[in-house]
C-alpha positions as CSV (number, residue, x, y, z in Angstrom):
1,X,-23.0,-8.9,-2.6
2,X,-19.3,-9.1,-2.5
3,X,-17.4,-7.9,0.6
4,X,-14.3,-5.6,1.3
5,X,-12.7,-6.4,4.1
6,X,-9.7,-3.3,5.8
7,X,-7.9,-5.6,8.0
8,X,-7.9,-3.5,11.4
9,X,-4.7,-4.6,13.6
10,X,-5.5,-1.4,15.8
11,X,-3.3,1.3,13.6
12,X,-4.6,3.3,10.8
13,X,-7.4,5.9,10.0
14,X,-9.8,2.7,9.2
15,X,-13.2,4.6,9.1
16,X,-11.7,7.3,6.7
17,X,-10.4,4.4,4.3
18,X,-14.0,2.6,4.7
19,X,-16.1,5.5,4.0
20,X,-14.1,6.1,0.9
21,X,-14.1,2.9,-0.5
22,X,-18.1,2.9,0.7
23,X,-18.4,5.6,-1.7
24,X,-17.1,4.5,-4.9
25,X,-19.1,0.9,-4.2
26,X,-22.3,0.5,-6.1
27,X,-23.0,-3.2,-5.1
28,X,-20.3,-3.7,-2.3
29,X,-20.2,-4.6,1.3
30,X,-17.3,-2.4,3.1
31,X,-16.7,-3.8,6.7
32,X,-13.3,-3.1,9.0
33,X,-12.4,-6.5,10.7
34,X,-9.4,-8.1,13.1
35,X,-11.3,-11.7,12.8
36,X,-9.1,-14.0,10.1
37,X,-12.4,-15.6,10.1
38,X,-14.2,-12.9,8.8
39,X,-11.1,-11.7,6.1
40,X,-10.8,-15.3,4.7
41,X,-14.2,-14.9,3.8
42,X,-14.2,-10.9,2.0
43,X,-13.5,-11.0,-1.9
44,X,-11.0,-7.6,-1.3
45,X,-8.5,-6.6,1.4
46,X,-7.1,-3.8,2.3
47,X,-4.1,-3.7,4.5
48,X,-3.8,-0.1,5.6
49,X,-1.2,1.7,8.2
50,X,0.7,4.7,10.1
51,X,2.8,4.7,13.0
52,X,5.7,2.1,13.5
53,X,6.8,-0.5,11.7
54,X,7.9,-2.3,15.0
55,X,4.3,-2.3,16.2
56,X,2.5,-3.1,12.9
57,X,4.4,-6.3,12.7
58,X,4.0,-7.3,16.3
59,X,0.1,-6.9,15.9
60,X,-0.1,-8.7,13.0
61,X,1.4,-11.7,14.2
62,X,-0.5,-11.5,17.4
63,X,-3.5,-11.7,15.9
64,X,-2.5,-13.8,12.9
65,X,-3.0,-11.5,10.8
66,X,0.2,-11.9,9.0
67,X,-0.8,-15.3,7.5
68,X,-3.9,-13.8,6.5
69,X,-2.5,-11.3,4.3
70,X,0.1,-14.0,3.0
71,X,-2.7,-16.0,1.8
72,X,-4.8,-13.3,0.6
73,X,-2.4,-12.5,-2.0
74,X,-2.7,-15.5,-3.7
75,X,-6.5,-15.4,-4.5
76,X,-7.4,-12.4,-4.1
77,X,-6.9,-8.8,-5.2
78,X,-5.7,-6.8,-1.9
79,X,-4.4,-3.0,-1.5
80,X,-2.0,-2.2,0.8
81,X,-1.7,1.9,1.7
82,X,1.1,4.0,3.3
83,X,2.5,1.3,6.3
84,X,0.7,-1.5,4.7
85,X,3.1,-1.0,1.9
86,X,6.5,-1.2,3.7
87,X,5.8,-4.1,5.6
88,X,5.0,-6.3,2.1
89,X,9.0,-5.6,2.1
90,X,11.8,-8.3,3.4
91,X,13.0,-5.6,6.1
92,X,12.8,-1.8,7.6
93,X,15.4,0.3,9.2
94,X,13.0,1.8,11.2
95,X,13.0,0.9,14.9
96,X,16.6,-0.5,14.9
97,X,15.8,-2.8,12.2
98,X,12.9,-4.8,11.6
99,X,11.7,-8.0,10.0
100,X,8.9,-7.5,7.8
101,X,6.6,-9.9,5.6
102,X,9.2,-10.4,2.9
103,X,6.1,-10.8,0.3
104,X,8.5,-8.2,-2.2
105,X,12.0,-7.8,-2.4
106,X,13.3,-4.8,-1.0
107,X,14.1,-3.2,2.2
108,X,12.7,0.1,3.9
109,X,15.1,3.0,4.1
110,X,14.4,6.7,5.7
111,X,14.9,10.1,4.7
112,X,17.6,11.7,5.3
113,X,16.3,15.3,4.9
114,X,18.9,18.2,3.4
115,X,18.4,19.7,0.3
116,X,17.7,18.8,-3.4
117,X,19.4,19.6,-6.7
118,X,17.9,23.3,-6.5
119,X,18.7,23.9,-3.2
120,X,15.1,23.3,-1.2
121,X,15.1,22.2,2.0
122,X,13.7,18.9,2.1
123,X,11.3,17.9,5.0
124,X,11.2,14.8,6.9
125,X,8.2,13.4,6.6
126,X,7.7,13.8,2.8
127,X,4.3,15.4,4.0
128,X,1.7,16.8,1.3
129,X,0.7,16.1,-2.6
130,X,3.4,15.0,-4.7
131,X,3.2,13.3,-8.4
132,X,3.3,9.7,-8.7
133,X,4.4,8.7,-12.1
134,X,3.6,5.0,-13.2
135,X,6.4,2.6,-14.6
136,X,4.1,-0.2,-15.5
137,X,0.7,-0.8,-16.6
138,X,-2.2,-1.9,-14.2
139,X,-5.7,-1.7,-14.4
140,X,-5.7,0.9,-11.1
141,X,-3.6,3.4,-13.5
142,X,-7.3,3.4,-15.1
143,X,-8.1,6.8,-15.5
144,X,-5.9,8.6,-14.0
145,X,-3.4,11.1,-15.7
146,X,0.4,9.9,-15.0
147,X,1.7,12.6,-12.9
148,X,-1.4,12.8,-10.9
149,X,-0.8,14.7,-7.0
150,X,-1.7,12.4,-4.1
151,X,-1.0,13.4,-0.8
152,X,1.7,11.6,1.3
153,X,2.8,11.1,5.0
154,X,5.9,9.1,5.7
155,X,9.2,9.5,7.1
156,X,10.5,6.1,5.1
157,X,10.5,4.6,1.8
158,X,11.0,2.0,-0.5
159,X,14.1,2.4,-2.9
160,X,13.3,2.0,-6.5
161,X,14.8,-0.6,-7.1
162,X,12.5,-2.6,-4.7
163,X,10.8,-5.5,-6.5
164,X,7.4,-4.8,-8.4
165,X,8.3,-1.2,-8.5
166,X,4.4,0.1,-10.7
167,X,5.1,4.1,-9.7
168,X,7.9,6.0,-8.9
169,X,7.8,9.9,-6.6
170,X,11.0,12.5,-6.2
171,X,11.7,13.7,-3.1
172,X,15.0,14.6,-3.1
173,X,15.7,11.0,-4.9
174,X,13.8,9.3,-6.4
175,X,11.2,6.1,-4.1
176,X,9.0,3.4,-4.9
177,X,5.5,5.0,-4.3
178,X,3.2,1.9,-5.7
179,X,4.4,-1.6,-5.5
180,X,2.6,-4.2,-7.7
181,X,3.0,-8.4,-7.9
182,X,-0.3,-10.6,-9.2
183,X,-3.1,-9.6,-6.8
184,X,-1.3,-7.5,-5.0
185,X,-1.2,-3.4,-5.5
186,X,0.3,-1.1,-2.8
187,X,0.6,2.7,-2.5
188,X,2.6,4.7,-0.2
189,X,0.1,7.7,-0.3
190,X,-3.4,8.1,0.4
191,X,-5.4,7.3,-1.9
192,X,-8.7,8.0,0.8
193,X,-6.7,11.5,0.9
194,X,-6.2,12.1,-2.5
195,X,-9.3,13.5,-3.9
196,X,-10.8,12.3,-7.3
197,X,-7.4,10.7,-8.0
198,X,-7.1,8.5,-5.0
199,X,-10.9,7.7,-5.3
200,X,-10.5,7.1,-9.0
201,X,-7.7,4.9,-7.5
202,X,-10.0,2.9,-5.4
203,X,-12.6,2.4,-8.2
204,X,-10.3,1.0,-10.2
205,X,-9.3,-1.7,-7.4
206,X,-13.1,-2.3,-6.2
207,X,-13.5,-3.3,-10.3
208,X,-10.3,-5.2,-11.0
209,X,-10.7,-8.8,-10.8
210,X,-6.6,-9.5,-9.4
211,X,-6.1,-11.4,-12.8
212,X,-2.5,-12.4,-12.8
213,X,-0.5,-10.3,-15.2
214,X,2.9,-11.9,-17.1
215,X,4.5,-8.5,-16.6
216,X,3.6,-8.4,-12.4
217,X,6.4,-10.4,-10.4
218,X,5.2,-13.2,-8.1
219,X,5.4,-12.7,-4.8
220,X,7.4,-15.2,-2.6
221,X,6.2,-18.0,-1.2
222,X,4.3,-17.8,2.2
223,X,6.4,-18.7,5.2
């Protein structure tokens, strides 16, 4: 029986991402772990997130947690979701600025709210379902219609012209909503939210093997 591993740093709706993933498993083990021990050893990882970026990153390299995930990526498929996303960038502005695992190029910008080309108030947080429309092919796009709604909570984003840019989302401009690099696929939405598309989403990466695609960028080397 293979095991899925979400790495639990003390932020995150863990039990809502386990019991999703738990139900599009047939034959896999779904535990929520802080041990390195015990996430070296999982076939899958998933590096969820919400809150700030300060604190995710602080955690994480308390509890080693950061060279975990560095590592990971090189052998293993692993998902990052929402806050797990932005901190596979170099950088955030949140917080005053703030160093992040600098597995992708790109840096974390926020939203700066006011109106789009029709005149709509924009909200900060993007907050709700909103299309994500892939750029690239992966096998998680499996499935799923391009344009498909998932829902979305986050007050900053990844331009799009981060590295390994796989979908793109308009919200007054136009963000980096799935970032993509060898074993490595990360959303800024919800998939555990996000009805039969998300969980289409996460049957797709309990099935992919993290095969390393000539199209995906590499990410950089661990540090």
């Amino acid at each position: 029986m293979s095991r899925i591993a979400v790495i639990d740093y003390g932020m995150g709706n863990l039990h809502s991402i386990a019991k999703a993933l738990e139900h599009v498993s047939a034959r896999e083990r779904v535990i929520i772990s802080g041990d390195p021990v015990a996430l070296r050893r999982a076939d899958r990882l998933v590096f969820p997130g919400v809150g700030a970026i300060a604190d995710c990153m602080s955690e994480l390299q308390r509890l080693g947690l950061d060279t975990v995930i560095r590592e990971a990526v090189r052998s293993r498929p692993v998902l990052g979701i929402c806050l797990g996303m932005q901190a596979l960038l170099e950088s955030s502005d949140e917080n005053d600025g703030v160093d992040c695992l600098g597995l992708l190029r790109g840096h974390i910008r926020r939203f700066e709210g006011g109106a789009d080309a029709a005149g709509r108030r924009l909200r900060v947080p993007h907050m709700g379902w909103n299309r994500v429309m892939p750029v690239a092919e992966h096998p998680l796009w499996r499935g799923i219609e391009p344009g498909s709604r998932f829902y979305f909570v986050h007050s900053y984003y990844a331009p799009a012209e981060c590295e390994g840019v796989a979908a793109t989302t308009d919200h007054g401009l136009r963000f980096a909503s799935v970032l993509a690099a060898e074993n490595l696929f990360a959303v800024q939405f919800h998939p555990e939210k996000s009805q039969q598309a998300g969980l289409a989403l996460l049957r797709n990466f309990v099935d992919w093997d993290g095969e390393l695609r000539a199209a995906m960028p590499r990410v950089a080397a661990a540090q």
